[in-house]
Structure formats: C-alpha cells, structure tokens
C-alpha positions as CSV (number, residue, x, y, z in Angstrom):
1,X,-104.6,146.4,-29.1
2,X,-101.5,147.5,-28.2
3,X,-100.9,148.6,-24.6
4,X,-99.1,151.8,-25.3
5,X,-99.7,154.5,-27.6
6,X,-97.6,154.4,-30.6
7,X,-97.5,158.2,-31.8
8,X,-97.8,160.9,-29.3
9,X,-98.5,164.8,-30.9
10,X,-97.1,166.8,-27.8
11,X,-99.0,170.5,-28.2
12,X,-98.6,173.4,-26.8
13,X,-98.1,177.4,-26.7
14,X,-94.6,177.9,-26.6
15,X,-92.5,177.6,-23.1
16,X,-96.0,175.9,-21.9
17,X,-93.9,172.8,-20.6
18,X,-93.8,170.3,-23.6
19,X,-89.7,170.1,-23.3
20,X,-90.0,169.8,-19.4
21,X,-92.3,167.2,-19.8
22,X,-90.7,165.3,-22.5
23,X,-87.4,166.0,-20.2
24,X,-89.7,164.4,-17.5
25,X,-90.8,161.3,-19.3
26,X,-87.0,160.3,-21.1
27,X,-86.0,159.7,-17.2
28,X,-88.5,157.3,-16.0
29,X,-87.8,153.5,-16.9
30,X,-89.6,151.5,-19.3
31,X,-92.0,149.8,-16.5
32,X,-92.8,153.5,-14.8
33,X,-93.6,154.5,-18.6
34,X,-95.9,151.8,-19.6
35,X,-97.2,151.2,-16.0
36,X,-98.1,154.6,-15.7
37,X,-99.1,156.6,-18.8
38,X,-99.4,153.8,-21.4
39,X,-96.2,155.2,-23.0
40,X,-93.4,153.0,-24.2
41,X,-89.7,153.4,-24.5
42,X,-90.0,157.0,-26.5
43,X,-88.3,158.0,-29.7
44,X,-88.4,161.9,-30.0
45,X,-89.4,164.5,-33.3
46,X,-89.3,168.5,-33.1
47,X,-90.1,171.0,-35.0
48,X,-87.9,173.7,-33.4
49,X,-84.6,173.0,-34.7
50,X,-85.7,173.4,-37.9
51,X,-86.7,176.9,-37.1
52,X,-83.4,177.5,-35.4
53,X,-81.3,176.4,-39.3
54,X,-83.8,178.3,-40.8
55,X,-83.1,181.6,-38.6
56,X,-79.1,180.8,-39.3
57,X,-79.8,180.6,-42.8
58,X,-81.3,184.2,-42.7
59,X,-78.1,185.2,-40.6
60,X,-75.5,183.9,-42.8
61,X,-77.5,185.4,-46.0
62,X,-77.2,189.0,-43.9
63,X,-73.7,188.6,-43.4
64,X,-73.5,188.1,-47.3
65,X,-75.4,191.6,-47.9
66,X,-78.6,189.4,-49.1
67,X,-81.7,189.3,-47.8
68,X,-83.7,187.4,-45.3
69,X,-85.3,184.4,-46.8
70,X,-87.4,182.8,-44.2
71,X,-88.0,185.8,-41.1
72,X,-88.7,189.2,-41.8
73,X,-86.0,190.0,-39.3
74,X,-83.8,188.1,-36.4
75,X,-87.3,188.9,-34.1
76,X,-90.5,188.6,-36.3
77,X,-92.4,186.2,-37.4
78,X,-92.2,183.9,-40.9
79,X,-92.3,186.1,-43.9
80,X,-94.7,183.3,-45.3
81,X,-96.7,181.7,-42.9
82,X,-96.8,179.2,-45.1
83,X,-93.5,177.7,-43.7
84,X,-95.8,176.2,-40.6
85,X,-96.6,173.7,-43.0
86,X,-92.9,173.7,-44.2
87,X,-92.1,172.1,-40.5
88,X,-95.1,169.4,-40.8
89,X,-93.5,168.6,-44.0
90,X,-89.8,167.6,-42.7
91,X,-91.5,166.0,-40.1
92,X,-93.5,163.8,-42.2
93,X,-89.9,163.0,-43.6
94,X,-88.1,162.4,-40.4
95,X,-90.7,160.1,-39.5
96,X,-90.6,158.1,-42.5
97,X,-86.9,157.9,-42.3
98,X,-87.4,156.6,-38.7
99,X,-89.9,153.9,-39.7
100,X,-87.8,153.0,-42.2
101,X,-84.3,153.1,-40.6
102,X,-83.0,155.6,-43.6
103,X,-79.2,156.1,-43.3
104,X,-78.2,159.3,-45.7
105,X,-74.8,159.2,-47.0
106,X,-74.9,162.3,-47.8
107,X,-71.1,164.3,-48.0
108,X,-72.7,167.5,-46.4
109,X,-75.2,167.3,-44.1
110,X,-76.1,171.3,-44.8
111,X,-76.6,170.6,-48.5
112,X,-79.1,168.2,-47.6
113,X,-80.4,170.3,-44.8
114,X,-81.0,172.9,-47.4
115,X,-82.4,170.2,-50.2
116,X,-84.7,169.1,-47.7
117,X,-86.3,172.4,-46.3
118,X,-86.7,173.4,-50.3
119,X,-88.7,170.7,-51.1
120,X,-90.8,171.1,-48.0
121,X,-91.5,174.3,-48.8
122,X,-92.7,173.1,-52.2
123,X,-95.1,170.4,-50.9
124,X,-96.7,173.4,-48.3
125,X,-97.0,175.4,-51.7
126,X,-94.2,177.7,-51.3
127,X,-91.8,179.0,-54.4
128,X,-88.8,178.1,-54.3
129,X,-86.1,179.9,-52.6
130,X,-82.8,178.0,-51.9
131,X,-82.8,176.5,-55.0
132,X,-82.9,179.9,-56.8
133,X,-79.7,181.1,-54.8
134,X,-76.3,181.4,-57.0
135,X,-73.9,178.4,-56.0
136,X,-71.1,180.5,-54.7
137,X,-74.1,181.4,-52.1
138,X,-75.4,178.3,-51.5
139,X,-71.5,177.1,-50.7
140,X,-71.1,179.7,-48.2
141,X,-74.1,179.2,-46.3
142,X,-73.3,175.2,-46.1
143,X,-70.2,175.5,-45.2
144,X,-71.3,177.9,-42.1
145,X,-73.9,175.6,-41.1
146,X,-72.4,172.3,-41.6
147,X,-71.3,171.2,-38.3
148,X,-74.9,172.3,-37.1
149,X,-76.8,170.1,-39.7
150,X,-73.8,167.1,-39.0
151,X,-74.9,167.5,-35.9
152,X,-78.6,166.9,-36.3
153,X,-78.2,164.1,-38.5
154,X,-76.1,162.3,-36.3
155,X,-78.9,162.7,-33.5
156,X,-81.6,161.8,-36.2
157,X,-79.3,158.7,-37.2
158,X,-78.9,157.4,-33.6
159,X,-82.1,157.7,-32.6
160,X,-83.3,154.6,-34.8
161,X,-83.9,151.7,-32.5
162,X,-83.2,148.0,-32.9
163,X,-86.8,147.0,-32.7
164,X,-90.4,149.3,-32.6
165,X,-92.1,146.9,-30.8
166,X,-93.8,148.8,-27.5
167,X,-92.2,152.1,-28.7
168,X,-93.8,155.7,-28.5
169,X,-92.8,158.2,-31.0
170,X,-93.6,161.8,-29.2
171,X,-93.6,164.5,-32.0
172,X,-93.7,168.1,-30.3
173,X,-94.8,171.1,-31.6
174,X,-96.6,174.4,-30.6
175,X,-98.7,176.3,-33.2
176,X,-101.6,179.4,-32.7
177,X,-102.3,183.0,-34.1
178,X,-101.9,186.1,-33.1
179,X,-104.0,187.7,-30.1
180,X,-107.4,188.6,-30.7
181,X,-107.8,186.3,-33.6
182,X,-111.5,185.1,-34.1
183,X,-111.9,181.0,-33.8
184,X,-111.6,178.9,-36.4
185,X,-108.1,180.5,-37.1
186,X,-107.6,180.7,-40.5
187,X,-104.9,178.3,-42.7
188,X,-102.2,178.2,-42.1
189,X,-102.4,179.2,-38.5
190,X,-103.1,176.9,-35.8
191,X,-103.8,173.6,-35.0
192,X,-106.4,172.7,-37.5
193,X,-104.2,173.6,-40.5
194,X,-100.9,172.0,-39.1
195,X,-102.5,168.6,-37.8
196,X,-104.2,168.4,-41.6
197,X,-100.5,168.8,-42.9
198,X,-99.4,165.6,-41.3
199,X,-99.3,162.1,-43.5
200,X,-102.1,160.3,-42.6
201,X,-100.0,157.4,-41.2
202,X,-99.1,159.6,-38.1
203,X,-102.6,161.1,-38.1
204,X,-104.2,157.8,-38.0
205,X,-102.2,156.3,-35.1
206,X,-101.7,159.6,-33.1
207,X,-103.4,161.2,-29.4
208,X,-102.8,164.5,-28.5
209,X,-101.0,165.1,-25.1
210,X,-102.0,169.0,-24.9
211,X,-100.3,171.3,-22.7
212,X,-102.8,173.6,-21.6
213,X,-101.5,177.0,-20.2
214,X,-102.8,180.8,-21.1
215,X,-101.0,182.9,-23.9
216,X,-100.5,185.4,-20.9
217,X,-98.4,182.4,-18.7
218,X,-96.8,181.3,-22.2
219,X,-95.4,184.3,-22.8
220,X,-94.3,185.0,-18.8
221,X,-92.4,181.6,-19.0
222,X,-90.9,182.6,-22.6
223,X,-89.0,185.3,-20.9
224,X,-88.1,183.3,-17.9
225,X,-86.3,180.3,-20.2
226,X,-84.6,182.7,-22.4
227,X,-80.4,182.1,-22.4
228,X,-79.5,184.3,-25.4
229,X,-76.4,182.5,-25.2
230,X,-78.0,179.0,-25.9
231,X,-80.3,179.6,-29.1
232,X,-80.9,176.9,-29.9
233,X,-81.5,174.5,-26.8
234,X,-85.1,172.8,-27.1
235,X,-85.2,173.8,-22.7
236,X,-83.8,177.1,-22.9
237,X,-84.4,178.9,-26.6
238,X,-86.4,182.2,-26.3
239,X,-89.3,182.9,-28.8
240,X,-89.7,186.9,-29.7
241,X,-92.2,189.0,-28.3
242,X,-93.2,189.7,-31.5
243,X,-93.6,186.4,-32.6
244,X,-95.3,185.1,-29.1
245,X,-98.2,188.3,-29.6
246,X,-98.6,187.5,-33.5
247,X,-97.9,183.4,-34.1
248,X,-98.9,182.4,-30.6
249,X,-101.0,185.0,-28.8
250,X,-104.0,182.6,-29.2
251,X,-104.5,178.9,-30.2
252,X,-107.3,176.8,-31.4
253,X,-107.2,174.0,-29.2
254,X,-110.3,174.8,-27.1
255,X,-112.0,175.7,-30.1
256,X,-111.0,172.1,-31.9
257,X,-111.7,169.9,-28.8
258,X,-115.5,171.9,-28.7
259,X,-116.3,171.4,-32.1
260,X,-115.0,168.1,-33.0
261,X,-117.4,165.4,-34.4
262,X,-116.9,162.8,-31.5
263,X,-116.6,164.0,-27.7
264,X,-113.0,163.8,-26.1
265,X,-111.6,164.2,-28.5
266,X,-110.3,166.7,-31.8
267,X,-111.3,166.1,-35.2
268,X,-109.1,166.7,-38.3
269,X,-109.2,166.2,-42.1
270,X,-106.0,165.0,-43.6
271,X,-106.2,163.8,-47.4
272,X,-110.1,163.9,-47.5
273,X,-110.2,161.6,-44.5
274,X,-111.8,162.7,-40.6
275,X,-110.0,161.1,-38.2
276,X,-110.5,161.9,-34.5
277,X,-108.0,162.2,-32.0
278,X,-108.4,161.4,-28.5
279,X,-107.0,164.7,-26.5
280,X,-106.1,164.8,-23.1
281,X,-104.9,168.1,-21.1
282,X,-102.2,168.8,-18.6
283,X,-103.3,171.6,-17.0
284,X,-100.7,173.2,-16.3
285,X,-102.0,177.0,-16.0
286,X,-100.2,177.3,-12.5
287,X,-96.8,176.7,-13.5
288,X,-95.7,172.3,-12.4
289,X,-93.0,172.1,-14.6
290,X,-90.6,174.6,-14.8
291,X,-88.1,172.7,-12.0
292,X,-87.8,169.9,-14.8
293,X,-84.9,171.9,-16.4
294,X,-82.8,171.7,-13.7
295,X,-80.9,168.3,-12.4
296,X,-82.9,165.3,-11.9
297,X,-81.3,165.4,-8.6
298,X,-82.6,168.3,-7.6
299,X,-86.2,167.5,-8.7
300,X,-88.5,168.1,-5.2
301,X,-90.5,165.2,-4.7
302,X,-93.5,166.8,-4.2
303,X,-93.2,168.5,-7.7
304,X,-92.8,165.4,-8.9
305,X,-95.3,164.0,-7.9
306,X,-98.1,166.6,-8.8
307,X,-96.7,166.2,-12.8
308,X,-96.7,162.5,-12.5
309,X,-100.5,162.7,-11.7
310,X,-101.2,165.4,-13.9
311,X,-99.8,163.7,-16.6
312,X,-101.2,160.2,-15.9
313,X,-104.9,162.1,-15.4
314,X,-104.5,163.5,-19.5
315,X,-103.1,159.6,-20.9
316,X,-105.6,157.6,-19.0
317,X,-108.0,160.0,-20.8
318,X,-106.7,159.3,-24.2
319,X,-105.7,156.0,-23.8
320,X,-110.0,155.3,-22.9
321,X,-111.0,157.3,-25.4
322,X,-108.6,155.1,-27.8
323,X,-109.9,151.6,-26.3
324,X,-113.5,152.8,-26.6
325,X,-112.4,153.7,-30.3
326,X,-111.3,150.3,-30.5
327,X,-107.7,151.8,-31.7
C-alpha cells in the first residue's frame, strides 16, 4: 500500500481556502509532506482557469457584436449548467495527458483551447457551440486569446514530472447550488453530479480533502480576495454575487458524507460503479487561512501552526479510512 495518497479531490465553496491551502502545502518539503499528511511531492489540476478562457471567450464574442456563449452576462452564472460537467471533462483530459506525459504540438494553443472545451462540452451532452462559429470568428477570438492559452499549456507541459513514483496529484474544485435548494441537489449541481463526471481511474484512487466553511463565510471571503485587476489569479479572482447566491449558495457535501453507504466517508456512482471515498474536513468555519496569500515570510507561526494541525487532523482521517479500505 502506498504511503501517500495518490489523487487528492480538494473541495470546497468558493474563497473557502482550497488555493491557500494548496499555496500552503507547495511550500513544505517532501519529508514535512509525507511525514505529515501522507502527501507526496504534489502535481496540481484546476478547474478555474477554464472558467476564466471561457468568460474571455464571451468577452471577445461581445466585442465582435455576437453573443455570449458560455455566461449569460460578465456576472451570472453558466447559461447551461451543464458546462459543470464541461470542467470535469477537461480535467479528465489533463489528467490523462499527465499520466501519460502528452506533449501537444499544436501551432496555436487557443485553437486547441477552443477544440478541447467543444468536445467537453459534447461528452457533458451539450450542442455544439464553437464549432458552429464562422472561421473569420473563430480566428479573431484565437488570436485574442492565444498568449493566454500558450500560456497555460506551457504550465500544463512543465508540470510533468520525471518519475510518479510517491507523487500526489491534488485536483481542486468547488461546486454547490443556489441558496435554499432542497438536498439531494439535482444534476448537474453539486458534488454528486460532478464527482460522477470524473473517469473512474481518478475516482477509484481519490480522497476528498474538503474545505468546510458556511456559504455565509464563503461569500464574506469572496469579496475580501477580489483584485478586479487580477482576474484571473487562482488566490485573488472574485466570483459574482450572483453566481455565489445561485451556483454556490449551498453545497451537498454534508448531505453526501450523511448518506453514503460506508461511514467516513462519500459515496459516488461513476460508470455504473459505487465507489466510496474516504472524506476528511478542514474546518475552517473561523477563518485559518486567509494569511497564506501573503509572503511565506510573513506567515505568523502560530497561524501556521493551527493549519498544519487542522490539516493533518482531515488526512490522518482519510488516509485510516483508506488503510482500513485496504486501498
């Protein structure tokens, strides 16, 4: 049995902590990692930047006189909900890529951006929309988002280590529903839906590290990272208000962890098959995290301290609840 966990599904409302605490964990060495939280050197997948290309796209189609594709406007939510599974979709890809070391060649990094996202969309059973754009369009929009997409290929490229051996791939994402909504939230809302869209060779392998704050302290800490002029930093992006009451004003977690088939931990059905996921909270409902954005330097020791034990508290949790699994 391995000694550290090999995938990692980092959950959370948004502006919970997940960033801070992924910020947290890529500055402790190798020995701290494993010693500590049964974590190995950590190879990183997010959801969010996708979101951020998808928001340009929308922008540079506005500029053109067209309209939005994926947001019903620069602050509301996904004209087809559907595109949460749209994001599980390119991550599924990204993570196959890493396994596999895949080096695209590709002479624009947009036009595969955009060849990618379309046949997402497809496999979360969404029309198509890119590919129905005229090519003068579809030329104007890559070429305004190319250094962007160079930019996250390169990242995606580099990122492939020499080995996997005693790795941790931490795959981040928040997902919920909009305030008031009765549990189980309905697909494709929430956790349940999103976790079923994943391929059932990260399912199989992965714990849930769950951030656990209230919608009210998500949304307080939304508006306290906001820099409108960084949009599209993982520490500092802002998530509308609009989008916080009616994507994320609630969240099935609770509800998952309550009713899942074996104790500890959440259960999910991805291509027919139940797994159960071992599920371990940070609480952090009184805010331990939020000093993680500034300089390591100027990280209080104390602070430090309390998220260290939080955190080792939540993967001692999963990693017994793996062992006893005989994972």
């Amino acid at each position: 049995m391995n000694e550290t966990f090999d995938v990692i599904l980092l959950l959370a409302l948004p502006a919970s902590g997940k960033s801070e605490v992924r910020r947290y964990l890529a500055n402790m060495s190798a020995a701290e990692l494993k010693r500590d939280f049964h974590i190995g050197d950590t190879i990183q997948l997010d959801d969010f930047p996708y979101v951020h290309m998808m928001r340009r796209v929308d922008d540079e189609l506005v500029k053109l006189g067209k309209a939005r594709m994926f947001f019903k406007s620069p602050d509301r939510p996904f004209a087809d909900p559907k595109d949460w599974g749209t994001l599980i979709h390119l991550i599924n890809e990204d993570y196959a890529d890493l396994l596999a070391k895949r080096v695209s060649e590709a002479p624009s990094a947009a036009a595969l951006l955009v060849k990618r996202v379309e046949n997402a969309a497809g496999k979360a059973g969404i029309s198509p929309r890119l590919s129905a754009l005229d090519a003068g369009t579809i030329t104007i929009i890559t070429a305004a988002l190319e250094k962007e997409a160079r930019s996250m290929l390169d990242e995606k490229h580099a990122a492939y280590p020499a080995s996997f051996e005693g790795k941790t791939i931490i795959i981040e994402a928040a997902r919920g529903g909009a305030h008031g909504s009765a549990m189980p939230l309905a697909a494709p809302f929430g956790y349940r839906y999103s976790l079923g869209e994943f391929a059932p060779e990260i399912i199989k392998k992965a714990v849930i590290l769950y951030v656990w704050v209230t919608p009210e302290e998500s949304r307080r800490k939304n508006t306290a990272r906001t820099d409108p002029n960084d949009p599209g930093s993982i520490l500092h992006h802002g998530v509308p208000m609009e989008v916080m009451m009616n994507d994320y004003g609630t969240d099935d977690m609770d509800w998952l962890e309550k009713n899942s088939e074996v104790p500890g931990t959440v259960t999910i059905s991805a291509g027919g098959v139940n797994y159960h996921l071992p599920i371990g909270r940070f609480d952090n409902r009184v805010d331990k995290t939020s000093f993680l954005r500034d300089e390591k330097a100027d990280w209080p020791a104390e602070k430090v301290k309390n998220v260290r034990l939080g955190i080792k508290a939540a993967t001692d949790k999963m990693y017994a609840l793996r062992t006893a699994a005989g994972k």
